[in-house]
Biopython code that builds the backbone (N, CA, C, O; Angstrom):
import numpy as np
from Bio.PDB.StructureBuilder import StructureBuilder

atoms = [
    (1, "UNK", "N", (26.606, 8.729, 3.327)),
    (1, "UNK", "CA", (25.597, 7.710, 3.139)),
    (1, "UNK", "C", (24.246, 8.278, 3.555)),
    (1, "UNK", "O", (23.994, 8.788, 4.647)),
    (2, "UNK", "N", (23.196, 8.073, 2.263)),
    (2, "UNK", "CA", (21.966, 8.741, 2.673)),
    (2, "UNK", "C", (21.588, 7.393, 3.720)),
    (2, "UNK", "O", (22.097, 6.277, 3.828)),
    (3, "UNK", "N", (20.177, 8.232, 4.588)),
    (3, "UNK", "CA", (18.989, 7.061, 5.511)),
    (3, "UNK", "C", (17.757, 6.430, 4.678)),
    (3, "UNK", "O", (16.994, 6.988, 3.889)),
    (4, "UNK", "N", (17.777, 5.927, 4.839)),
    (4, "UNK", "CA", (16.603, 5.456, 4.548)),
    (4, "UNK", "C", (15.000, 5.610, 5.433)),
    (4, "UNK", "O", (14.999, 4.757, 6.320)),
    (5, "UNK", "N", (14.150, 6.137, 5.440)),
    (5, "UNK", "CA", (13.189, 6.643, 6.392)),
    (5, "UNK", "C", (11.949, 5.471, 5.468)),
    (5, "UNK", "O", (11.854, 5.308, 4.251)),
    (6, "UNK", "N", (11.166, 4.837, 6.551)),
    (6, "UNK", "CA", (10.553, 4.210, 5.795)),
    (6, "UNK", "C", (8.893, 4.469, 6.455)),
    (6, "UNK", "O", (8.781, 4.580, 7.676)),
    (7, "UNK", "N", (7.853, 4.538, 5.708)),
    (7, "UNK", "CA", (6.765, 5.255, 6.282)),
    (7, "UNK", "C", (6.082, 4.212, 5.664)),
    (7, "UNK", "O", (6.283, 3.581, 4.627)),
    (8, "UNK", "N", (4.843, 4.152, 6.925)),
    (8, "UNK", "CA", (3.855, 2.832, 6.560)),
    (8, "UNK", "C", (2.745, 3.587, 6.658)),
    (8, "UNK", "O", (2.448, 4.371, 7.559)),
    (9, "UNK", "N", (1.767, 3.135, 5.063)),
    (9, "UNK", "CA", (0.224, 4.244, 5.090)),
    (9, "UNK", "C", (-0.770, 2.525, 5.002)),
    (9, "UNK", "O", (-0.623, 1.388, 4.554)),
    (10, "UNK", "N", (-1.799, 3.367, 5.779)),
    (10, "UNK", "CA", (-2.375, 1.989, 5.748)),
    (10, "UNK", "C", (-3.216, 2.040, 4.236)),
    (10, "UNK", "O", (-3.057, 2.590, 3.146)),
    (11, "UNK", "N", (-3.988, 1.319, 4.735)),
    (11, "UNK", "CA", (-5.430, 1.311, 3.511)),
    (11, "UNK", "C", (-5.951, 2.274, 3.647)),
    (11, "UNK", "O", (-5.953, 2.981, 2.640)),
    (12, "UNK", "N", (-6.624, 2.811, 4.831)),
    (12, "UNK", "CA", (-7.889, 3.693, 4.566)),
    (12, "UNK", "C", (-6.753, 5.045, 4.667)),
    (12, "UNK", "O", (-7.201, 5.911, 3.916)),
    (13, "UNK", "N", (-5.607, 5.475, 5.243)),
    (13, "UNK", "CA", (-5.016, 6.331, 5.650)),
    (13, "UNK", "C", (-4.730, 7.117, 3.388)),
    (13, "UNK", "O", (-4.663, 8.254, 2.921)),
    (14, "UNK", "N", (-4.675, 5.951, 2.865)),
    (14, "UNK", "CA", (-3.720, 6.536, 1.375)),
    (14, "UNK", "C", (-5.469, 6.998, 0.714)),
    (14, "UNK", "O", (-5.564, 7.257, -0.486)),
    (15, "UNK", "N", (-6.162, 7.029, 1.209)),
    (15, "UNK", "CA", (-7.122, 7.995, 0.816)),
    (15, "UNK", "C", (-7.507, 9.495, 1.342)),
    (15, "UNK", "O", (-8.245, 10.345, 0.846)),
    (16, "UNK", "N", (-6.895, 9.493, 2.275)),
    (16, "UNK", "CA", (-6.726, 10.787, 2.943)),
    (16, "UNK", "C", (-5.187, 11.716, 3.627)),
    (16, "UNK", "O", (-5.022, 12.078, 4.792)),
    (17, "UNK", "N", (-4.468, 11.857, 2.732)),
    (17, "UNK", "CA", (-3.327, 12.312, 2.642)),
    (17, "UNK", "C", (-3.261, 13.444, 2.586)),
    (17, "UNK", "O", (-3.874, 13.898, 1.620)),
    (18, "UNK", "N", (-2.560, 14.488, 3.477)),
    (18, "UNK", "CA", (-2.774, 15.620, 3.584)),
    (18, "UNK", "C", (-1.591, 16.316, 2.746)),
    (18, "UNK", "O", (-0.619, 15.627, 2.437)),
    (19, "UNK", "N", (-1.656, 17.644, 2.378)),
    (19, "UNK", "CA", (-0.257, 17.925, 1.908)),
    (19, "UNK", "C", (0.453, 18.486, 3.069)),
    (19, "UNK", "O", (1.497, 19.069, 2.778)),
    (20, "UNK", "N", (0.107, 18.445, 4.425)),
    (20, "UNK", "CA", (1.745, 18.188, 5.220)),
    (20, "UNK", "C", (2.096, 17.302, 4.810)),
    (20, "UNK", "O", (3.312, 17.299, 4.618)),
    (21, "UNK", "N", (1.467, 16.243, 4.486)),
    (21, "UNK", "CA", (2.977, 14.551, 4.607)),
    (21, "UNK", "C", (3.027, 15.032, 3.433)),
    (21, "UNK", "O", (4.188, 15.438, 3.483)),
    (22, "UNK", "N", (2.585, 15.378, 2.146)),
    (22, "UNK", "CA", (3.661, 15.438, 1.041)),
    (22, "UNK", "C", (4.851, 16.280, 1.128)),
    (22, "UNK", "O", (5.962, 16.194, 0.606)),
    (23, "UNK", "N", (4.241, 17.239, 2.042)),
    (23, "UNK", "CA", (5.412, 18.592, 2.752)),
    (23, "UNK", "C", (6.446, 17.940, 3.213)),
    (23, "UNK", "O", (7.570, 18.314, 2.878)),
    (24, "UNK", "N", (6.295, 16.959, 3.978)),
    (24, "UNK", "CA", (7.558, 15.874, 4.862)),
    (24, "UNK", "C", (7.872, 15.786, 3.999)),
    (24, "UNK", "O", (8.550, 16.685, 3.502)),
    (25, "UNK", "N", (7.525, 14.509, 3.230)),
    (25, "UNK", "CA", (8.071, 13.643, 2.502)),
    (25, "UNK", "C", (9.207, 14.894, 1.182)),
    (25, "UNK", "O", (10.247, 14.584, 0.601)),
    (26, "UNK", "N", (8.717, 15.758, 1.146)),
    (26, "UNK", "CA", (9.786, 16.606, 0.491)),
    (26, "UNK", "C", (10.901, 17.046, 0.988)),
    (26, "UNK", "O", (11.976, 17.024, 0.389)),
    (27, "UNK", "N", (10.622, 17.694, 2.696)),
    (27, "UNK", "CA", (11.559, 18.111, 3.374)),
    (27, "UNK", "C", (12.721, 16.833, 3.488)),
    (27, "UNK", "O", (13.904, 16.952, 3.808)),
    (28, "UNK", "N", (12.091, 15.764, 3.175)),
    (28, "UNK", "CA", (13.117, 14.651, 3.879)),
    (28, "UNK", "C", (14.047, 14.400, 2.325)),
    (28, "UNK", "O", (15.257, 14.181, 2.279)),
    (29, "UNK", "N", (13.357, 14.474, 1.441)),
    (29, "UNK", "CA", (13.628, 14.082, 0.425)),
    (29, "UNK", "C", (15.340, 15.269, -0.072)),
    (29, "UNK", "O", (16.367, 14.761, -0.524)),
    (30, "UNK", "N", (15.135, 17.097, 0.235)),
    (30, "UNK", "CA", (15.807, 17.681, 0.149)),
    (30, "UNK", "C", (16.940, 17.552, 1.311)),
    (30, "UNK", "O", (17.989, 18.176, 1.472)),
    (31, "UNK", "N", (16.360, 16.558, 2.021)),
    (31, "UNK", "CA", (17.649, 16.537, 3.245)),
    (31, "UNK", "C", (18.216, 15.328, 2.736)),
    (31, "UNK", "O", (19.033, 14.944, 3.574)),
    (32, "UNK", "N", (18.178, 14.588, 1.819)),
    (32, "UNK", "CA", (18.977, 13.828, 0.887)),
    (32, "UNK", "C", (18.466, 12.067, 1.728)),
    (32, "UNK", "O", (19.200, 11.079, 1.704)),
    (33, "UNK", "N", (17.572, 12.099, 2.151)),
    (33, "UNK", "CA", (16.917, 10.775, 2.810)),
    (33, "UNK", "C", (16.188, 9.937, 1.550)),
    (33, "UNK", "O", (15.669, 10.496, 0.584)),
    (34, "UNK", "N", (16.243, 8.679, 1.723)),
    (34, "UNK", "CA", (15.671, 7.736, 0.924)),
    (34, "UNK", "C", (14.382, 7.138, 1.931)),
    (34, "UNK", "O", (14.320, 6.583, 3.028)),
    (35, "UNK", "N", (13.249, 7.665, 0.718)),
    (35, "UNK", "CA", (12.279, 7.277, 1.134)),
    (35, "UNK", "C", (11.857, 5.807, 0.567)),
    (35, "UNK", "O", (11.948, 5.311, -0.556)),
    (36, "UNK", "N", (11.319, 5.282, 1.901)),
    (36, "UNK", "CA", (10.148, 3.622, 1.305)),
    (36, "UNK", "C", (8.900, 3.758, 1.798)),
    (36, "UNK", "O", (8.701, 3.727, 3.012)),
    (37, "UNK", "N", (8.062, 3.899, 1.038)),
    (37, "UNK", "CA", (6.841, 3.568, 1.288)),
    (37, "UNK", "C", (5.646, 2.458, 1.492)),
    (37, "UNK", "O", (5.106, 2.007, 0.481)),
    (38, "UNK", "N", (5.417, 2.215, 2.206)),
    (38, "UNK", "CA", (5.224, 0.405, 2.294)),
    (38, "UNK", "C", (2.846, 0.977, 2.471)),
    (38, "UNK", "O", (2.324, 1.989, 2.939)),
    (39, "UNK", "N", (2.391, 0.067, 2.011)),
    (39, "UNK", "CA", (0.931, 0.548, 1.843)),
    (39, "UNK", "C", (0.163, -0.865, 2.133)),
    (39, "UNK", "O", (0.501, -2.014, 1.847)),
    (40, "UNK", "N", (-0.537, -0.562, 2.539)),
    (40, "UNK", "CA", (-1.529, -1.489, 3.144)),
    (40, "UNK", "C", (-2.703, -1.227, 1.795)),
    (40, "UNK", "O", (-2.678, -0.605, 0.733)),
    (41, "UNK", "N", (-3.840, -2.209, 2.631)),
    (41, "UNK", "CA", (-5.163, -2.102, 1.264)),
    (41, "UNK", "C", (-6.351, -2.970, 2.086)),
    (41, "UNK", "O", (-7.229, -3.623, 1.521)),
    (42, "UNK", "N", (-6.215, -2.858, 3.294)),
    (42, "UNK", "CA", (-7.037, -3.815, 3.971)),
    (42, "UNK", "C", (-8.547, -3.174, 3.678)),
    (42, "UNK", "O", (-9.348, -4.006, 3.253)),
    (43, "UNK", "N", (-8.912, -2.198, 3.796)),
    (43, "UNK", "CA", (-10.446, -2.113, 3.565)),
    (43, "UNK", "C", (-10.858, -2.446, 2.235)),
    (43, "UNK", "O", (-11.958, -2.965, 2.048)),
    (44, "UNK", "N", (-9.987, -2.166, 1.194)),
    (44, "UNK", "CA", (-10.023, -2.435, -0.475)),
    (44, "UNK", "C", (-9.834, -3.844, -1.012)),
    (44, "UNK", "O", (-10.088, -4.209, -2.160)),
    (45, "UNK", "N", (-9.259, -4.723, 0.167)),
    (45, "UNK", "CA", (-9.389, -5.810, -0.242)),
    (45, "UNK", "C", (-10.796, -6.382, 0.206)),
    (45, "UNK", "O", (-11.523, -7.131, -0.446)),
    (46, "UNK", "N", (-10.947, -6.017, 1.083)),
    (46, "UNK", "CA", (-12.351, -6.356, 1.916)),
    (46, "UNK", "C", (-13.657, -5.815, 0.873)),
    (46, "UNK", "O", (-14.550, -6.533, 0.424)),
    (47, "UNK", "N", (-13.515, -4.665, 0.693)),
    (47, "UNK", "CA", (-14.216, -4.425, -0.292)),
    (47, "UNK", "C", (-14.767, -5.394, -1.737)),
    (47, "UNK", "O", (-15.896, -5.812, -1.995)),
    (48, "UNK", "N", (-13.658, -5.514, -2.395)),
    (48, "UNK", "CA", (-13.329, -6.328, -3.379)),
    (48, "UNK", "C", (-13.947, -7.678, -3.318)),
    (48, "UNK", "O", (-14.731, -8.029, -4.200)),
    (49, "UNK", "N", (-13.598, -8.550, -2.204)),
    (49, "UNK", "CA", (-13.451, -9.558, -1.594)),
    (49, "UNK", "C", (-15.211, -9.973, -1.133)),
    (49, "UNK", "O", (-15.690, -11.107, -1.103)),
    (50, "UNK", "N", (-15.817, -8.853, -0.855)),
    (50, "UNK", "CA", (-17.211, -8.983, -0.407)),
    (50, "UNK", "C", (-18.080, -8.617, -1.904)),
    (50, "UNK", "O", (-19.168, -9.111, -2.199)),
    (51, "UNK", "N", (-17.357, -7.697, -2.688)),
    (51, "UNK", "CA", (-18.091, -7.391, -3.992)),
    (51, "UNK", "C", (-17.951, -9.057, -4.993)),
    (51, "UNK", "O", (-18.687, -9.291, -5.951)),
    (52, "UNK", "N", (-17.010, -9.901, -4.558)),
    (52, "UNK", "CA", (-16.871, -11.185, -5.455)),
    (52, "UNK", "C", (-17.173, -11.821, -5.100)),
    (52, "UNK", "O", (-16.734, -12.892, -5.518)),
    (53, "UNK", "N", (-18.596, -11.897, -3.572)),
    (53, "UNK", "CA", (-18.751, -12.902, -2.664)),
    (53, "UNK", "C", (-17.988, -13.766, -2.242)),
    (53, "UNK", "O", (-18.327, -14.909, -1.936)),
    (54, "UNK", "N", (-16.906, -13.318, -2.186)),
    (54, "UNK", "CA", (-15.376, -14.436, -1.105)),
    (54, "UNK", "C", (-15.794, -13.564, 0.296)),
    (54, "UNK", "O", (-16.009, -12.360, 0.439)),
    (55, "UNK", "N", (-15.817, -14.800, 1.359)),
    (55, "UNK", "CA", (-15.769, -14.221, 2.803)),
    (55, "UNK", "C", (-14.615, -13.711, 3.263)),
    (55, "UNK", "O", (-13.523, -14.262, 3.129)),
    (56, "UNK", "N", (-14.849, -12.446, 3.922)),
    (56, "UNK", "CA", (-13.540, -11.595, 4.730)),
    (56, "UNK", "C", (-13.724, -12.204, 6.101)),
    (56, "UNK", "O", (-14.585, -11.947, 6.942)),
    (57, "UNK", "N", (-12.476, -13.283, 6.153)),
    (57, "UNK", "CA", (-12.561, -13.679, 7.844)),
    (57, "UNK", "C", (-11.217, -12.805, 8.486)),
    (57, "UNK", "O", (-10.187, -12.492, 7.889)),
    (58, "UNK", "N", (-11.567, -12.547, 9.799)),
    (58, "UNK", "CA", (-9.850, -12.528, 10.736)),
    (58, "UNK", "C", (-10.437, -13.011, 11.867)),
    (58, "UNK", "O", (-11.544, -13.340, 12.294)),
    (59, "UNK", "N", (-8.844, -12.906, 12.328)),
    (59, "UNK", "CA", (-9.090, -13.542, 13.594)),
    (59, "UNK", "C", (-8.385, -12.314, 14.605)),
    (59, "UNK", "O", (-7.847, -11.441, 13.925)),
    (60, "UNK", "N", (-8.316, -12.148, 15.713)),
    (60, "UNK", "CA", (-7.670, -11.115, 16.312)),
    (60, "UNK", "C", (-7.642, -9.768, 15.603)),
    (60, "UNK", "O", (-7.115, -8.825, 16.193)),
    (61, "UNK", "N", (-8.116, -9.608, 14.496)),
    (61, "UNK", "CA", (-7.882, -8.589, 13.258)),
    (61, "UNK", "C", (-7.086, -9.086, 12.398)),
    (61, "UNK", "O", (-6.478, -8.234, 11.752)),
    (62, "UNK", "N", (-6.931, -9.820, 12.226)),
    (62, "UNK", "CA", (-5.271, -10.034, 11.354)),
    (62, "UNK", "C", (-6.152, -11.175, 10.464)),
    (62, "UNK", "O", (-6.599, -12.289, 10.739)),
    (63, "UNK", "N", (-6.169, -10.426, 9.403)),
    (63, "UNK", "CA", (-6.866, -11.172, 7.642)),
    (63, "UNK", "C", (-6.359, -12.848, 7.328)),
    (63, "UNK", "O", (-5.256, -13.276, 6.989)),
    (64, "UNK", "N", (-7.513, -13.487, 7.567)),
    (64, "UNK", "CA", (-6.934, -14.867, 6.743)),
    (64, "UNK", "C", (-7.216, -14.594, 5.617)),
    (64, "UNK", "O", (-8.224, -14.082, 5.129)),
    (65, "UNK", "N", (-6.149, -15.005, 5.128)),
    (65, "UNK", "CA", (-6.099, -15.162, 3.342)),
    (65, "UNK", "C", (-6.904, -16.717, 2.687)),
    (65, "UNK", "O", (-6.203, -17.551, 3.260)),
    (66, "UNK", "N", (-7.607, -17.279, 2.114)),
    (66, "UNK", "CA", (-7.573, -18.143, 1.466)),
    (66, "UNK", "C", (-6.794, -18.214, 0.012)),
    (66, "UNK", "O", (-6.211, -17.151, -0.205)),
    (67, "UNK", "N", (-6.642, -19.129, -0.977)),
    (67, "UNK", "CA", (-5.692, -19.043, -2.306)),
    (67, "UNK", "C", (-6.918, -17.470, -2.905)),
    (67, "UNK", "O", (-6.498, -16.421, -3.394)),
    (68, "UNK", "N", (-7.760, -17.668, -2.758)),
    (68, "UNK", "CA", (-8.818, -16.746, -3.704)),
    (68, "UNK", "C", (-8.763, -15.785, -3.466)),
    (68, "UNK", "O", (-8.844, -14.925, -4.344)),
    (69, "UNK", "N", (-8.626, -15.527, -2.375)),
    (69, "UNK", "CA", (-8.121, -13.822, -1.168)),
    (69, "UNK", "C", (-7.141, -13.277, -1.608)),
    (69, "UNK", "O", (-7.066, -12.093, -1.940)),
    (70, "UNK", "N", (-5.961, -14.409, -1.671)),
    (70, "UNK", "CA", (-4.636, -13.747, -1.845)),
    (70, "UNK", "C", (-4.498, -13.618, -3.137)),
    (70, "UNK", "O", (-3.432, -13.031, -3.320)),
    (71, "UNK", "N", (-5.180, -13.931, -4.459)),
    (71, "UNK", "CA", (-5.367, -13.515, -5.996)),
    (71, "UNK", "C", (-6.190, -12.131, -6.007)),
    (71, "UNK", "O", (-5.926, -11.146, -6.698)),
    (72, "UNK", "N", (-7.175, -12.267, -5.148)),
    (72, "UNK", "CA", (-7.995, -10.336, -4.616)),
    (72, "UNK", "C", (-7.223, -9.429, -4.258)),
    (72, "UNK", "O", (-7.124, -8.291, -4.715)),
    (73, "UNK", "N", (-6.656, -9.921, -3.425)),
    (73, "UNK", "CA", (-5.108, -9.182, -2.886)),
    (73, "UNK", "C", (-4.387, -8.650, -3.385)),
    (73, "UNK", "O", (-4.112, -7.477, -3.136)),
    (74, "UNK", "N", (-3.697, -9.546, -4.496)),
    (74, "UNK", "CA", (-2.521, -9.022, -5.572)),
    (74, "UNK", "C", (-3.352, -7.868, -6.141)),
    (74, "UNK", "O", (-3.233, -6.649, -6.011)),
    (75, "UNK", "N", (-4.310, -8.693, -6.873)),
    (75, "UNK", "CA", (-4.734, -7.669, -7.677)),
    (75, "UNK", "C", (-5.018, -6.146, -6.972)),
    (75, "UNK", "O", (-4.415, -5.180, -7.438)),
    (76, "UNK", "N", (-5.732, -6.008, -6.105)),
    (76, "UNK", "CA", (-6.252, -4.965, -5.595)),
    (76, "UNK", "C", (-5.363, -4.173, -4.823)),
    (76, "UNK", "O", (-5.735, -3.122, -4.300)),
    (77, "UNK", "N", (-3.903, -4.732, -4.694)),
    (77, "UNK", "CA", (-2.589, -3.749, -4.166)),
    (77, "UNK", "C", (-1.984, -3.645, -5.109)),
    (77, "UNK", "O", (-1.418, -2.552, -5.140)),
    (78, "UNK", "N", (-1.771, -4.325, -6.053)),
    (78, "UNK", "CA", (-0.664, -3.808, -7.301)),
    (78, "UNK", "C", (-1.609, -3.331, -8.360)),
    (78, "UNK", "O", (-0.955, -2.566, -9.069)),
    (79, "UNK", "N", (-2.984, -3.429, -8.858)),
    (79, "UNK", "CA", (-3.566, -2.549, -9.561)),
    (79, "UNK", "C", (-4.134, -1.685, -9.276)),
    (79, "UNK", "O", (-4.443, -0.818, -10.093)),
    (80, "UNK", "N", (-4.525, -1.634, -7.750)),
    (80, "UNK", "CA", (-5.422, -0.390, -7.587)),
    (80, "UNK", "C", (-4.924, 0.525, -6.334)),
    (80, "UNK", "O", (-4.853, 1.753, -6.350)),
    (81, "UNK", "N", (-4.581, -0.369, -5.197)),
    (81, "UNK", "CA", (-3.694, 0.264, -4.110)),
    (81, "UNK", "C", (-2.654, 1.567, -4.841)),
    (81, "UNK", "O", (-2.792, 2.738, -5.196)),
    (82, "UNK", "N", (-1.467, 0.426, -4.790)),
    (82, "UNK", "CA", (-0.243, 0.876, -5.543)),
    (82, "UNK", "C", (-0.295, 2.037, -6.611)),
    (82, "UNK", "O", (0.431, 3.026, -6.506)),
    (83, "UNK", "N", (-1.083, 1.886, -7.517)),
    (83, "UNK", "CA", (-1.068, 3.004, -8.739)),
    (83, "UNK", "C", (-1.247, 4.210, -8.295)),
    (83, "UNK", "O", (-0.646, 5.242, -8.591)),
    (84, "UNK", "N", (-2.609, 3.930, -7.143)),
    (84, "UNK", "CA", (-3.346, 5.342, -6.357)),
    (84, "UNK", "C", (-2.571, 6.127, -5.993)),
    (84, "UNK", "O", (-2.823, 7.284, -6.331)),
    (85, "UNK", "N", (-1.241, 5.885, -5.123)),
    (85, "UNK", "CA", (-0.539, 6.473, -3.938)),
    (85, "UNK", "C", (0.560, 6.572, -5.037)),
    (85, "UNK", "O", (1.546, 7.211, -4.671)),
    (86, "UNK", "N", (0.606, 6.078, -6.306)),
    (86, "UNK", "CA", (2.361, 6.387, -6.836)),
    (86, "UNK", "C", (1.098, 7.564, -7.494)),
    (86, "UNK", "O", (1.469, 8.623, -6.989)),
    (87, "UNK", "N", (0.039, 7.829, -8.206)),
    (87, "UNK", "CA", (-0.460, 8.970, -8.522)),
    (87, "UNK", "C", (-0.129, 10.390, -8.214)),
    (87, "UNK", "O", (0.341, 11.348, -8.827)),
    (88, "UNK", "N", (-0.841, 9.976, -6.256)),
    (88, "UNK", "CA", (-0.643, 11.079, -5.719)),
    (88, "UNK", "C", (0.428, 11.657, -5.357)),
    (88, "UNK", "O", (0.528, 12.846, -5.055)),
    (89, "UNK", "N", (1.415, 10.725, -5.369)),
    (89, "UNK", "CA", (2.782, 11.299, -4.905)),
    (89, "UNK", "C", (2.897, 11.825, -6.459)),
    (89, "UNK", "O", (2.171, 12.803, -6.633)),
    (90, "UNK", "N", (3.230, 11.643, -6.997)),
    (90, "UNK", "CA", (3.771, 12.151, -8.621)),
    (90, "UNK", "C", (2.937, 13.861, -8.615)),
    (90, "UNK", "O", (3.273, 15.044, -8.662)),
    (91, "UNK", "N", (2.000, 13.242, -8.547)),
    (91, "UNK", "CA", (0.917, 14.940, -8.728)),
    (91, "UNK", "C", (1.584, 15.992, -7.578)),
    (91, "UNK", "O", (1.498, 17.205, -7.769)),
    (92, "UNK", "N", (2.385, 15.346, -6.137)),
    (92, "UNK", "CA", (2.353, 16.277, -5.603)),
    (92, "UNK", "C", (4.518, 16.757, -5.649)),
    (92, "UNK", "O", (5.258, 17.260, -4.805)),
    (93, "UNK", "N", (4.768, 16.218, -7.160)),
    (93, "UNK", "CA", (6.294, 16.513, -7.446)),
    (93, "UNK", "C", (6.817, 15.736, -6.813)),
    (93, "UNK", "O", (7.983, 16.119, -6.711)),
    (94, "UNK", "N", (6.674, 14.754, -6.249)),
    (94, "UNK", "CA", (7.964, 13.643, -5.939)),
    (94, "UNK", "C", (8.031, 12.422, -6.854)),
    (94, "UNK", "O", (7.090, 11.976, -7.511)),
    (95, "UNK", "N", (9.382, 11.905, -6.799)),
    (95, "UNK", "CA", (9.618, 10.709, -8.282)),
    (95, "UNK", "C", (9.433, 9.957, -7.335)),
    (95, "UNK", "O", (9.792, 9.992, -6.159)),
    (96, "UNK", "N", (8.435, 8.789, -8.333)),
    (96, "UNK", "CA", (7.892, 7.312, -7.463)),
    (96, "UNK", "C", (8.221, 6.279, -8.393)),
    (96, "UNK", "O", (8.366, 6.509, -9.594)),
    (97, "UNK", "N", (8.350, 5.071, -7.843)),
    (97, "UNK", "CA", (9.064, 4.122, -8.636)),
    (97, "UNK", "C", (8.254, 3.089, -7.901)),
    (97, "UNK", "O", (8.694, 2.826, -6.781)),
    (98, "UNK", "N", (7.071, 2.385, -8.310)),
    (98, "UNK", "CA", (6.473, 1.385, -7.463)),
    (98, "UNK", "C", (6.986, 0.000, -7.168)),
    (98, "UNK", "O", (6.314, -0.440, -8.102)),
    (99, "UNK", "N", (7.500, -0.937, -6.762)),
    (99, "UNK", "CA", (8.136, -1.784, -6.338)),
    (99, "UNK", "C", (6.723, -3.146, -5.798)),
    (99, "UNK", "O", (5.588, -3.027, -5.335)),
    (100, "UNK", "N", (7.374, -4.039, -6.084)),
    (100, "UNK", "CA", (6.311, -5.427, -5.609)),
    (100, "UNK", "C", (7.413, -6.351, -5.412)),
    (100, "UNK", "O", (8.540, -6.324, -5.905)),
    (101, "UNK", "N", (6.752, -7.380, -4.398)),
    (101, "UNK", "CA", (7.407, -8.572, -4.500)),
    (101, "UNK", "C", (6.562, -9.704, -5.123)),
    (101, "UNK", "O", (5.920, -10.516, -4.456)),
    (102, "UNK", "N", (6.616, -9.681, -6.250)),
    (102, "UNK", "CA", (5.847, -10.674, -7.325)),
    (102, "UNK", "C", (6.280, -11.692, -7.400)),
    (102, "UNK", "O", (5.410, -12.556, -7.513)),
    (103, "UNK", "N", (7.573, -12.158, -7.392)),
    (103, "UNK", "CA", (7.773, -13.705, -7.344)),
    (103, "UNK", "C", (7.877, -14.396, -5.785)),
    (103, "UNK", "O", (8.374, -15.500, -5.559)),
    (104, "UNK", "N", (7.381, -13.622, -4.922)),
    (104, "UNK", "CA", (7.156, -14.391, -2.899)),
    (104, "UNK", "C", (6.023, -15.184, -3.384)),
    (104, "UNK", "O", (5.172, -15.083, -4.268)),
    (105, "UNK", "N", (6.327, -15.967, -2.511)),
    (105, "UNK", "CA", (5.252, -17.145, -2.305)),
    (105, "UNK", "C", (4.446, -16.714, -0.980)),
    (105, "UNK", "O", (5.033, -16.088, -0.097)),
    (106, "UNK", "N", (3.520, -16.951, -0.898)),
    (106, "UNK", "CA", (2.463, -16.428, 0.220)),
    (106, "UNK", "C", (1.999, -17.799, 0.742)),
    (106, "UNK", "O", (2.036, -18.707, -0.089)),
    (107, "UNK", "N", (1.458, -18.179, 2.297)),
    (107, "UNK", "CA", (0.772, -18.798, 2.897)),
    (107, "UNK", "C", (-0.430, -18.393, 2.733)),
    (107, "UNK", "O", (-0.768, -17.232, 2.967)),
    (108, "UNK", "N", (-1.262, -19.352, 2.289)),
    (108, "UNK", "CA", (-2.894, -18.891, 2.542)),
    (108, "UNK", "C", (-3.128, -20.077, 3.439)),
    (108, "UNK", "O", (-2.478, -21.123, 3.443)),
    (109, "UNK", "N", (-4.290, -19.715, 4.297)),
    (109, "UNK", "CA", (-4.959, -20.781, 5.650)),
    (109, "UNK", "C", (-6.300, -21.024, 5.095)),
    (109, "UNK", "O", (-7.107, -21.721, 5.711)),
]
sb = StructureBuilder()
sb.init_structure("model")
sb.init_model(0)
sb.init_chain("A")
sb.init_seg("    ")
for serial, (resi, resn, name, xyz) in enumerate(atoms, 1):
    if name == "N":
        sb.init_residue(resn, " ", resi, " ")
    sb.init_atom(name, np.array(xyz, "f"), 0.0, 1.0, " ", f" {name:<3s}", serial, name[0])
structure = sb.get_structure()
C-alpha cells in the first residue's frame, strides 16, 4: 500500500517554487508515494477582490468571505490558482490531475 504525502503551498509560496521541491516531489513520487497537493490563493484573491472593488476583510487573519468573495474565490482558485501550479508541475515532468470540490456548499458571513 502506497502513502499518501500531502503538501500544502500557500498563495504567495506557488509563485516561487524552487526546483528542489519539484526534486522532492519526484523523489517521493519514484518511492511510489501518492502525492496531494492542496493550494491556497489568499493574496490572488485579495488581489482580485480589491481590483472589483469588493472589500478584503479578516479578522485574526482568517478571510471573511461574503456570497461575492466566495464567487472571486472560485473563480480565482480554479481558474487561475489551480491551472498555474498544475502548469508548473507538468513543465517540471510530473502527471497532475487538478481536483475541486465544486458541488460543497460554503458559509459566507
Amino acid at each position: 500500500m502506497s502513502q499518501i504525502i500531502v503538501v500544502k503551498v500557500g498563495g504567495h509560496a506557488t509563485h516561487q517554487l524552487t526546483e528542489e521541491f519539484f526534486e522532492q516531489l519526484r523523489i517521493w513520487r519514484n518511492m511510489g508515494k501518492q502525492i496531494l497537493i492542496v493550494h491556497g490563493g489568499g493574496p490572488q484573491i485579495s488581489e482580485w477582490s480589491s481590483q472589483l472593488n469588493l472589500p478584503v476583510k479578516k479578522i485574526d487573519g482568517v478571510r471573511v468571505t461574503s456570497a461575492q468573495t466566495l464567487k472571486v474565490t472560485q473563480a480565482v482558485l480554479l481558474g487561475l490558482v489551480q491551472p498555474a501550479l498544475c502548469r508548473q508541475l507538468s513543465a517540471h515532468g510530473l502527471p497532475v490531475v487538478g481536483l475541486n470540490a465544486g458541488g460543497q456548499k460554503s458559509v459566507g458571513w
